[in-house]
Structures are given as C-alpha cells and as structure tokens.
C-alpha positions as CSV (number, residue, x, y, z in Angstrom):
1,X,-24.7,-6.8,-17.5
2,X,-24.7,-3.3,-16.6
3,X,-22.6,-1.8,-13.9
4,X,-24.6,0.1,-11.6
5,X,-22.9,3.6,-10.1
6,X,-24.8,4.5,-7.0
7,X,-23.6,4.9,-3.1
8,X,-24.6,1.2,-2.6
9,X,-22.7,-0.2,-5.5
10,X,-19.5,2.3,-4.9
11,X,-19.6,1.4,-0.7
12,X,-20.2,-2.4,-1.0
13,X,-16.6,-2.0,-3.1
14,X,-15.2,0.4,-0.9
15,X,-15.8,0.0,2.7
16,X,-14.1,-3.8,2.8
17,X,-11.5,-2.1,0.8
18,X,-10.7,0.0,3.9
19,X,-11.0,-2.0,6.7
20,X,-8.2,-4.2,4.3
21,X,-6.3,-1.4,4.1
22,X,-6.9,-0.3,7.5
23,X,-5.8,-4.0,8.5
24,X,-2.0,-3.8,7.4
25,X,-0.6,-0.4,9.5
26,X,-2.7,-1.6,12.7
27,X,-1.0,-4.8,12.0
28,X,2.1,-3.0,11.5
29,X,2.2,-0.9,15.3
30,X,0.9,-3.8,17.0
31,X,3.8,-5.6,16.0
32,X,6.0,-3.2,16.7
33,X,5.0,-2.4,20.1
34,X,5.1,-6.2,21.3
35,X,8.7,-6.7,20.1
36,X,9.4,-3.4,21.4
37,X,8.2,-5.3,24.7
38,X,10.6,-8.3,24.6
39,X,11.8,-8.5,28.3
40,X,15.5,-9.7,26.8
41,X,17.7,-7.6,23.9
42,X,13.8,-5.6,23.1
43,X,15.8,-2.6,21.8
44,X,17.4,-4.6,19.3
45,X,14.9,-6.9,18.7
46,X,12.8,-3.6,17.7
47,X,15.5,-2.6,15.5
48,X,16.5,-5.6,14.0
49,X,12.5,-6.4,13.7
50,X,12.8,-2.6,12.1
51,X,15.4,-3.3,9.5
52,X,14.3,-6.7,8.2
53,X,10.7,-5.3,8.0
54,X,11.3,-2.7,6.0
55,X,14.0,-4.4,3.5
56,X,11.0,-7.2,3.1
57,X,8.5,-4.3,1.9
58,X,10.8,-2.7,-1.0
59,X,11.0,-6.3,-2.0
60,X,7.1,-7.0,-1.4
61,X,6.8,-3.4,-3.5
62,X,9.1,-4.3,-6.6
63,X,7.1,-8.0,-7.3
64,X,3.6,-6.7,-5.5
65,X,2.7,-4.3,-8.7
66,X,1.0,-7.1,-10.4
67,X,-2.2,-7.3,-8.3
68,X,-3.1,-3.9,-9.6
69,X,-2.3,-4.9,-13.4
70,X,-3.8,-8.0,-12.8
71,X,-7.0,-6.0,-11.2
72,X,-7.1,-3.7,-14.6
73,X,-6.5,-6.3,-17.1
74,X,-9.8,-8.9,-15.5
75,X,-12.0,-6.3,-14.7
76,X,-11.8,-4.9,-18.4
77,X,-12.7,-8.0,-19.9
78,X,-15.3,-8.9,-17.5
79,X,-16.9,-5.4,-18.9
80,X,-16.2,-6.1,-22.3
81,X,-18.1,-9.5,-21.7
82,X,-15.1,-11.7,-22.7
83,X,-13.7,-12.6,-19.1
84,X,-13.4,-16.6,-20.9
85,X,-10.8,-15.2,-23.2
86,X,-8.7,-14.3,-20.1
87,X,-8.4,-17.4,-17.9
88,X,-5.3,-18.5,-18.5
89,X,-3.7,-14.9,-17.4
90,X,-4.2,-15.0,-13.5
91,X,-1.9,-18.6,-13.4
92,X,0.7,-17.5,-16.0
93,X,0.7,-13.8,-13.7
94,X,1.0,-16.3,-10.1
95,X,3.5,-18.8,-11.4
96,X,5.8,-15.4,-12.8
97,X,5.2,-14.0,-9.3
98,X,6.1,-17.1,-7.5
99,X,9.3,-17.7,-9.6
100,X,10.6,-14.5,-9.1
101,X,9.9,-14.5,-5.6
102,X,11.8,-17.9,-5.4
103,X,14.4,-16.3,-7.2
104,X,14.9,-13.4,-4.9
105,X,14.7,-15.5,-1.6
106,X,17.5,-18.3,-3.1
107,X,19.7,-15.4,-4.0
108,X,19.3,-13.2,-0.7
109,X,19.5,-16.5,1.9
110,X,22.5,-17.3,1.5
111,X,24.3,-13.3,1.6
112,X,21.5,-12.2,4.3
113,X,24.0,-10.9,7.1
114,X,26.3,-8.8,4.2
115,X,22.4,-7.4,2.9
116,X,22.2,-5.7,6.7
117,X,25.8,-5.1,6.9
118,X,24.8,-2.5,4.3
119,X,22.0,-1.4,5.8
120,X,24.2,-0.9,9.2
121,X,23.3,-3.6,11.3
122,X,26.3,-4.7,13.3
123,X,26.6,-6.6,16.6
124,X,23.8,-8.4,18.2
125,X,21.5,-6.0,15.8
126,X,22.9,-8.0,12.9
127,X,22.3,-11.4,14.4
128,X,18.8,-10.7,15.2
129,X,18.4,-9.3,11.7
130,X,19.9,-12.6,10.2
131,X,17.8,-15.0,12.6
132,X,14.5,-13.5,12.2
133,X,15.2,-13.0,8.4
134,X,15.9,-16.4,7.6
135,X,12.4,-17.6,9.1
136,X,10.5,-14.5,8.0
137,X,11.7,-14.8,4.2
138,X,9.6,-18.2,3.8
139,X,6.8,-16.1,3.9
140,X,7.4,-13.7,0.4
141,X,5.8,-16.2,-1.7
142,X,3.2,-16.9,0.0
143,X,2.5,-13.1,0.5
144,X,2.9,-12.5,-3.5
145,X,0.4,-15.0,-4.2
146,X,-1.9,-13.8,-1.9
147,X,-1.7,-10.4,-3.6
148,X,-2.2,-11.9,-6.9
149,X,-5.7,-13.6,-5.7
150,X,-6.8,-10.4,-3.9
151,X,-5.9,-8.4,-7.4
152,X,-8.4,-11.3,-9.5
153,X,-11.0,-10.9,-7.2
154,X,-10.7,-6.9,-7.3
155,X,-11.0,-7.2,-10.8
156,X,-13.8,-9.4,-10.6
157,X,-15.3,-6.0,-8.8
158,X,-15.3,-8.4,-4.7
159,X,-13.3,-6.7,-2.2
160,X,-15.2,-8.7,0.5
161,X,-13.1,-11.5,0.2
162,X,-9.8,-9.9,0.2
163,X,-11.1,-8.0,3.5
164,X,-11.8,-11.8,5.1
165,X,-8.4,-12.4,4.0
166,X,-6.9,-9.3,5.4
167,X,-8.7,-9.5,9.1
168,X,-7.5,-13.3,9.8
169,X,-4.5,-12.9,8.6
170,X,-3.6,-9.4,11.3
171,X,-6.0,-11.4,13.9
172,X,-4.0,-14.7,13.8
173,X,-0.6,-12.8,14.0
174,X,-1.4,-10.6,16.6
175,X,-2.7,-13.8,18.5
176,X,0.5,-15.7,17.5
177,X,2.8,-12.7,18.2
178,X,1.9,-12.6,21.9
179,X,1.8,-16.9,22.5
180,X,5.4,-17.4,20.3
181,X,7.1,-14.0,21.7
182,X,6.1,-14.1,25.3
183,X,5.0,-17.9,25.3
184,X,2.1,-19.7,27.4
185,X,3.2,-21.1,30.8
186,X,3.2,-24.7,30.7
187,X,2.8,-24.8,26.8
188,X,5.2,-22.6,24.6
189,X,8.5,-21.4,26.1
190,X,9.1,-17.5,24.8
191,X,10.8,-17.4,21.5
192,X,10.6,-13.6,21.6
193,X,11.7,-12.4,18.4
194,X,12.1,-15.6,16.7
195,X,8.8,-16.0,17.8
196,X,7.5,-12.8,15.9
197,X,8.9,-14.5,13.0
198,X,7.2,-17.7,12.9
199,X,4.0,-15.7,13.8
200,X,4.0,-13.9,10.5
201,X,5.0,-17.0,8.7
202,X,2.2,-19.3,9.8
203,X,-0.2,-15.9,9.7
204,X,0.8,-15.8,5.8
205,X,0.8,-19.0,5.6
206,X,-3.1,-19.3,6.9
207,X,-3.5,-16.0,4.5
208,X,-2.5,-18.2,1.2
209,X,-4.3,-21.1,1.9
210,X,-7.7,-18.9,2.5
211,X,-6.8,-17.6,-1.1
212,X,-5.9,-20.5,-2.7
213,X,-9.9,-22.4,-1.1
214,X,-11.8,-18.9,-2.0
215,X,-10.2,-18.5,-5.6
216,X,-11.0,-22.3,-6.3
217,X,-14.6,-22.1,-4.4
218,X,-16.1,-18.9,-5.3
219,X,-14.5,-18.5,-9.3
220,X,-14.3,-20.2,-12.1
221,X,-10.4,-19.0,-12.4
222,X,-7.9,-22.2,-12.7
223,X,-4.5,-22.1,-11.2
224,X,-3.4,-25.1,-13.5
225,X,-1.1,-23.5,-15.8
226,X,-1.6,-23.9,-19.6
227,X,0.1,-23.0,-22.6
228,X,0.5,-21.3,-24.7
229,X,1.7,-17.7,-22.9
230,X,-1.4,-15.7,-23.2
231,X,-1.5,-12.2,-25.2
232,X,-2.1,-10.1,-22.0
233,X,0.8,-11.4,-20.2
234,X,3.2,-8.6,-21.8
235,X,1.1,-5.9,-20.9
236,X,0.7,-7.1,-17.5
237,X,4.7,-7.5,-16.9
238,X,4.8,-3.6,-18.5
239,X,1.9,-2.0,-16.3
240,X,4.5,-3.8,-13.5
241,X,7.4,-2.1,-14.7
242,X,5.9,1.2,-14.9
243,X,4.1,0.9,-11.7
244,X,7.4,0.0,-10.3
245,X,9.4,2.9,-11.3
246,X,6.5,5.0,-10.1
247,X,6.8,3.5,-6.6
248,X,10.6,4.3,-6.6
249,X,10.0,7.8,-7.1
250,X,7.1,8.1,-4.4
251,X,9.7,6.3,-2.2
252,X,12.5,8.9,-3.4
253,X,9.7,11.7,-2.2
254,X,9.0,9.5,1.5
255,X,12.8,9.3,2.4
256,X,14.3,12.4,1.0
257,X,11.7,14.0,3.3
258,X,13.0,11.8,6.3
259,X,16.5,12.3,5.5
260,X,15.7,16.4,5.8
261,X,13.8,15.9,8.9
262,X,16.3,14.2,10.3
263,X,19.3,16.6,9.6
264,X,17.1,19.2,11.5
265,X,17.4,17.8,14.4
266,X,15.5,15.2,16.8
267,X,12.6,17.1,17.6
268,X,11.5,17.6,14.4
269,X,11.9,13.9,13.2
270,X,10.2,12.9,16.0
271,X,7.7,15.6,14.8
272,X,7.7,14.6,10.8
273,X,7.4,10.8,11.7
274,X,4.1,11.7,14.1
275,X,2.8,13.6,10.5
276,X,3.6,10.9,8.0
277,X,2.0,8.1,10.4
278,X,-1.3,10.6,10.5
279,X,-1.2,11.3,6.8
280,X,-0.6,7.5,5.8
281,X,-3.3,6.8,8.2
282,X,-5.9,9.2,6.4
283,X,-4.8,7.8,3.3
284,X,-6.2,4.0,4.2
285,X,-9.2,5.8,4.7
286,X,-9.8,7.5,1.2
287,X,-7.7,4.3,-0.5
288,X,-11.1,2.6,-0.2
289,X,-12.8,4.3,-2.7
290,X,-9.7,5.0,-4.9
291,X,-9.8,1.0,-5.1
292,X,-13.9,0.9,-5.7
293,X,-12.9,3.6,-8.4
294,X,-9.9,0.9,-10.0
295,X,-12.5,-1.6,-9.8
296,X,-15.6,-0.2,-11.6
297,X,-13.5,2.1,-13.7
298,X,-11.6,-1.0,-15.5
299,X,-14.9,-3.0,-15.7
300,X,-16.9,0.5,-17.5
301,X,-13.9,1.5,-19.5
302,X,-14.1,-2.2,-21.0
303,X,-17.5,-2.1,-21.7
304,X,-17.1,1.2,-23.6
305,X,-19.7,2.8,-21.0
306,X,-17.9,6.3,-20.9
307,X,-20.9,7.9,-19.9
308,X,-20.7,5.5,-16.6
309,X,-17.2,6.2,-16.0
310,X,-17.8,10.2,-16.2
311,X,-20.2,9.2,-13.7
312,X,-17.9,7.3,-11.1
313,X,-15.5,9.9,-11.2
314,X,-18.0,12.2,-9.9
315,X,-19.6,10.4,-7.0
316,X,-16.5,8.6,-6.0
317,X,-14.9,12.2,-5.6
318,X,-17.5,13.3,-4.0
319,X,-17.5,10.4,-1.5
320,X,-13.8,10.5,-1.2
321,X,-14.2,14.6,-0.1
322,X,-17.2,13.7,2.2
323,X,-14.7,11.2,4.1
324,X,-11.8,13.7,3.9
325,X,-13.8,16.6,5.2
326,X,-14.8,14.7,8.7
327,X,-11.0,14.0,9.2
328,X,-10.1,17.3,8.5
329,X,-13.3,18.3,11.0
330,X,-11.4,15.3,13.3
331,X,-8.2,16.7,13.0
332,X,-9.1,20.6,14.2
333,X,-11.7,19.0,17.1
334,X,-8.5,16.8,18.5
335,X,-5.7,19.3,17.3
336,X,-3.9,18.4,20.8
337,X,-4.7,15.3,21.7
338,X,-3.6,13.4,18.4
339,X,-0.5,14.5,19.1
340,X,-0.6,13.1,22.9
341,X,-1.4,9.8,21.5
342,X,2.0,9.8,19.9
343,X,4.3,11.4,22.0
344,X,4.7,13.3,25.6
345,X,7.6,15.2,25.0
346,X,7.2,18.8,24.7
347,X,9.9,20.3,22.3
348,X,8.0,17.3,20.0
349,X,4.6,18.0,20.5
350,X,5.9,21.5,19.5
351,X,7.4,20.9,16.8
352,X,4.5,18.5,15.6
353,X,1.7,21.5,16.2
354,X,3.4,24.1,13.9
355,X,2.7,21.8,10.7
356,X,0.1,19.4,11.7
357,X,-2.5,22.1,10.1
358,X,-1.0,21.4,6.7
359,X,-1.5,18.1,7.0
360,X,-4.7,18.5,8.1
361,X,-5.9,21.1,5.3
362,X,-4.2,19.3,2.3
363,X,-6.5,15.9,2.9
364,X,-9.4,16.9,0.1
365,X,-6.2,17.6,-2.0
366,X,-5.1,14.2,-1.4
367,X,-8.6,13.0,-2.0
368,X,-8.3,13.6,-5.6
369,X,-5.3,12.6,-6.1
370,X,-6.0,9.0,-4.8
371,X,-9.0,8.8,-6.2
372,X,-7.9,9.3,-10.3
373,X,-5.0,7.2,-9.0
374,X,-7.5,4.4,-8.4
375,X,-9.5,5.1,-11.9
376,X,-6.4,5.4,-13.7
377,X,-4.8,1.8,-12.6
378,X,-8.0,0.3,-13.3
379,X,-8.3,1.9,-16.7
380,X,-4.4,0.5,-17.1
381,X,-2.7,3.9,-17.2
382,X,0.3,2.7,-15.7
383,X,2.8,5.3,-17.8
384,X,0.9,8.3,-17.7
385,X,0.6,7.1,-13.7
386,X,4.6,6.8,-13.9
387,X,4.9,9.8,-15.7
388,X,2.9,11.7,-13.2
389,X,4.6,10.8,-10.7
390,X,8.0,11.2,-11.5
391,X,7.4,15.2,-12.9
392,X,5.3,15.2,-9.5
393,X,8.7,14.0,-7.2
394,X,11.5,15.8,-9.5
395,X,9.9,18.9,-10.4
396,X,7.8,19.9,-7.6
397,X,8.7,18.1,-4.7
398,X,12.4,17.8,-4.4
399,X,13.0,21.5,-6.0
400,X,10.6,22.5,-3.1
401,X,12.5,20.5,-0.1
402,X,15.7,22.4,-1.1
403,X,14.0,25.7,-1.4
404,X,12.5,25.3,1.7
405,X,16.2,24.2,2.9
406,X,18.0,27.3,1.4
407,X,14.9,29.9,2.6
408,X,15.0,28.1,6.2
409,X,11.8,26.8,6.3
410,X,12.4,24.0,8.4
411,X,9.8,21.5,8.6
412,X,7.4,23.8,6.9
413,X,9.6,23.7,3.9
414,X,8.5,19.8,4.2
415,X,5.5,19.9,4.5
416,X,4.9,22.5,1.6
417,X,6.6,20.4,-0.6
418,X,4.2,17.3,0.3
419,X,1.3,19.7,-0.8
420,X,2.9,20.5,-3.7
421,X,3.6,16.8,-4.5
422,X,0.5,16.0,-4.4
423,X,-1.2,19.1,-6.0
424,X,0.8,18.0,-9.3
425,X,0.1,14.7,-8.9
426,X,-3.7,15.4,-8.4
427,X,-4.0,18.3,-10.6
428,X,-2.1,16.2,-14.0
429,X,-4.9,13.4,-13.5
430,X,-7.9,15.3,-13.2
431,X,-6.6,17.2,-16.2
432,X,-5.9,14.2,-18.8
433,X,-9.2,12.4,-17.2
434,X,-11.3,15.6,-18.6
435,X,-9.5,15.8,-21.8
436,X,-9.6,12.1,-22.6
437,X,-13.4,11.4,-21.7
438,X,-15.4,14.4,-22.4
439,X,-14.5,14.0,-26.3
440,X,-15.5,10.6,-25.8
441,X,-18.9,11.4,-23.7
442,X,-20.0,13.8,-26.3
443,X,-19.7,11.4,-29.3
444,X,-22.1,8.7,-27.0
C-alpha cells in the first residue's frame, strides 16, 4: 500500500513522537529536584543521583543505537512489501542487545565504587553512588529492550505505542519517586535515595513488560529466537557502530563546550547550562518530526517511491520551521522571564541574556538539521551521518571554541561555534539529499 504524505499522516507520526520525547527530560528534572529535596545527605544524594545518572546514559547511548537501525531496516522492508522476509531480525537484534547489556552490568558490578573513584566521587558521595548503582543497574536491560520494541514499532511507521510506553513509564516513577523517597506514613518508611532507585527499576520494569504485551498483541513480530543469523543482522550491528561513533563526537561537541564554560567562570556556566537545557528542550520539540521523517522516509525509500520521499522532505521541513518559528516568537515574547524560571541570580541572568538570542535565532537552523537527520537514519545513512558529524565537531566546532577562546569571545565564542556546528551539520545533509534524489526524481 501506498504511503500517504499529508499533515494528517506526518502529525499522527509526529505528535506522539514528541510528547515521548518530551517525556524523558521532564522525567529527568523531576527527578532531580525530589532527590535534591531528600531531608538527610540531599546534596550528595543529588550528586551521587548526578554521577550514576549520567554514567548509566553513555552506557544507555553506546548499546541504545540499535532502535534507530532496527527502525531503518523494518520500515524499508515494510515499503518494499517484504516485511515476512525480516522477522527473524527484531529477536536476533533484542537477544544481541540483552547479552551485551548483561555483559556490561556483570563486568561493572563487581568494580562499581573504582568506576566513580574515577569519575571523583569520594566520601559519602561515593557510597551513595555505589548503593543507588547497584539497584539502579538492574534496570539497563530492561531499558535496552524497551528501546528495541519502540524502534520495531517506529519502523512499523506507530509512534502511538511507544508514547503509551513513554507517559507510564515517567508517571509511575514520578509517583514512585515521591512514596519510596519520602515514604507514606503508616505504609513505606523513606528510603530516600535508595528509594529513587527502586522507583526507576520497577518504573522500567512496568515499561518492558508493556512492550513485551504490545509487541506480542498488536504485531505479528516473534521474540522466539530462530536460526539461522539473518542477512540484515550485520548491517544492523554496522549502522550501530557508526551511529555510535557519531554520538561520541556530538558528546565531544556537548562537553568541550561545558568544559570552556566552566573555565570562564561560575556565572557563565550557570549561564551556558540555562542555554543547553533551553536548546535541548526545543529540540524534543522539532525531534518529532525528524522521527515521522525516519519513519516514512525508510518505508518510501524501500518502496522505491522517490517522488514520495522528495515530497516528505518538503512538508516535514516546512512543519519542522512552522514549530521552530513560534519558539523563536516564544523565546523574544518571554526574553526575561525564561530566564527567571531558571535562576534568580543576577550576574547569571546576565550572563544568560547576552547569548540567549543566539540560541533563540539559530532554532530554524536546527530545524533542518534534525529533520535530514531523521530522513537519513531511516533511509540507513548511518556513515554519511557519522561522517557529517565528525567534519561537523572537528572542523567547525572545536576550531571555533578555541578561536573564540584566543579572540576573547567568551560565551559568545560558544555559542557561535554551536551555530556553526550545526550549520555544517545541516547544510552537508540537505546538500547530498538534493544530489542523491533529484537524479533519481527525474528518471521516475
């Protein structure tokens, strides 16, 4: 059957995308304020909550690439009309996740407090890290499996059911945070942080087992694993690889720009880390339709409808912009109080103000950029994707921080070379999209 491009088609993929995507960071601050809240230790509860958190997501991001090659690979050979011939794939692609994961967690348990020793943790910091590790770590299998499902039913063009996944899953922890962390008199004595960790565990726990039912209810994917290894599996563990080395180098761009921020002084981390959280923000908002754009633009590329694809480019970009250009209508209207919402200290708020309209004027730019990103995964571009975005970080971005550095731009310098980052990044996709498909358009 014939995918249909129109605004009902593109939005019924793209608004459950966002409210998913949406889902994780407002999962994320609520968390972080209710540990930050712990009546005993809550400063290093926070940071140990802090340290494990973000040691969890680089391993989450080196084994999490596979739901976007697993999205390409299904939703190309549902367009071809040959989705039978890949069935096999999705429980070969779980099991390899699962293993791996297993395989991480058995070889970090056992050296957990000389993992935070390197990342600084000493005292009653480390101990927290250590204790709310070794409950929280249960829960990386579960969470790799539960990105595998939501990347077959992406590529099975459903974002609906990922989104159902998504809201009970930051629901039920929230709800859990605050009866395990501050307990209910009578009921649960306060486990404060340990508490926050067995909230995410049973909260990804509840998250799996709502895949698992929906994947066995609503598709005619098996999870039973059969041999022999299918054909597609190779591609999928190299799509993985490339996507991986392509998040190390946007990671190199995220924390090269913190690590500058930082030597400039307080203020103006305090600043930067205000800008980041607004621009990460945005970004859930455009991500939806880059992921409607993965979606349809694996399924059309598979069924050879280039015509189609030429098509989705264009309304999802023009979608994408319409979205961008309220924000950036948002961001002028509540210049000041955005700020507020983050911080009340002047020499901040400063700071913040004198770049916040970069920020705010390089969101179409962005739009772009995220868009083709989303077309491009689904297409399974996952080199020229790498590619990208390594001449993207070491040509233009980095050369630019230390530019700015040497010219004393301060957090300008920054900021510029966030633009620029993305201006390459944007610019290289738009440019090999046009020269690969108009041939191709032409000739149909």
């Amino acid at each position: 059957m014939k995918a249909e491009i129109n605004f009902r088609s593109i939005n019924k993929l793209a608004i459950p995308a966002t409210v998913a995507g949406i889902a994780e960071p407002l999962l994320s601050i609520t968390d972080t304020a209710i540990v930050g809240n712990i009546p005993v230790d809550g400063l290093e509860s926070l940071a140990a909550a802090g340290i494990v958190g973000s040691f969890l997501s680089m391993l989450i991001w080196i084994l999490g690439q596979t739901r976007s090659a697993i999205s390409a690979i299904i939703s190309q050979y549902l367009g071809a009309g040959r989705i039978a011939e890949v069935k096999t794939l999705p429980a070969q692609a779980i099991f390899l996740n699962i293993g791996l994961s297993i395989l991480v967690l058995l070889s970090t348990i056992f050296v957990v407090e000389d993992i935070f020793q390197l990342l600084n943790a000493t005292g009653k910091i480390l101990d927290y890290c250590v204790s709310y590790y070794s409950i929280r770590v249960w829960g990386f299998p579960l969470t790799l499996f539960v990105f595998a499902v939501m990347g077959i039913f992406r590529g099975l063009q459903n974002t609906y059911y990922p989104m159902l996944i998504a809201i009970v899953g930051a629901v039920l922890n929230v709800g859990l945070d605050f009866a395990f962390v501050y307990g209910i008199e009578g009921l649960i004595e306060p486990m404060y942080l340990e508490g926050a960790a067995w909230a995410s565990l049973l909260a990804q726990a509840v998250m799996a087992i709502m895949a698992f039912v929906l994947l066995v209810t609503k598709t005619n994917i098996s999870l039973r694993l059969k041999l022999p290894v299918h054909e597609e599996l190779g591609r999928l563990v190299v799509m993985s690889l490339n996507l991986f080395v392509r998040a190390l180098a946007l990671n190199t761009a995220l924390i090269l720009a913190v690590r500058e921020a930082t030597d400039l002084g307080p203020k103006f981390i305090g600043a930067h880390t205000i800008a980041v959280n607004i621009w990460l923000f945005s970004a859930f908002f455009i991500d939806g339709y880059a992921a409607a754009g993965n979606i349809m633009g694996g399924r059309l590329l598979g069924a050879k409808d280039y015509k189609g694809l030429w098509q989705l480019a264009k309304k999802i970009v023009y979608y994408g912009l319409l979205v961008s250009v309220v924000l950036v209508v948002a961001g002028f209207l509540f210049y000041k109080p955005i700020g507020l919402l983050f911080s009340k200290e002047a020499v901040v708020l400063n700071a913040f103000y004198a770049v916040f309209f970069i920020v705010i004027l390089g969101l179409p730019m962005n739009t772009i950029a995220f868009v083709f990103d989303g077309i491009f995964k689904g297409m399974g571009e996952m080199k020229y994707l790498r590619n990208t975005l390594l001449a993207a970080t070491f040509l233009g971005f980095v050369p630019v921080v230390f530019l700015g550095k040497y010219m004393g731009w301060g957090l300008y310098g920054i900021w510029i070379a966030f633009t620029v980052w993305m201006a390459i990044r944007g610019g290289a996709l738009v440019v090999k999209f046009i020269r690969k498909f108009r041939p191709l358009l032409q000739n149909h």
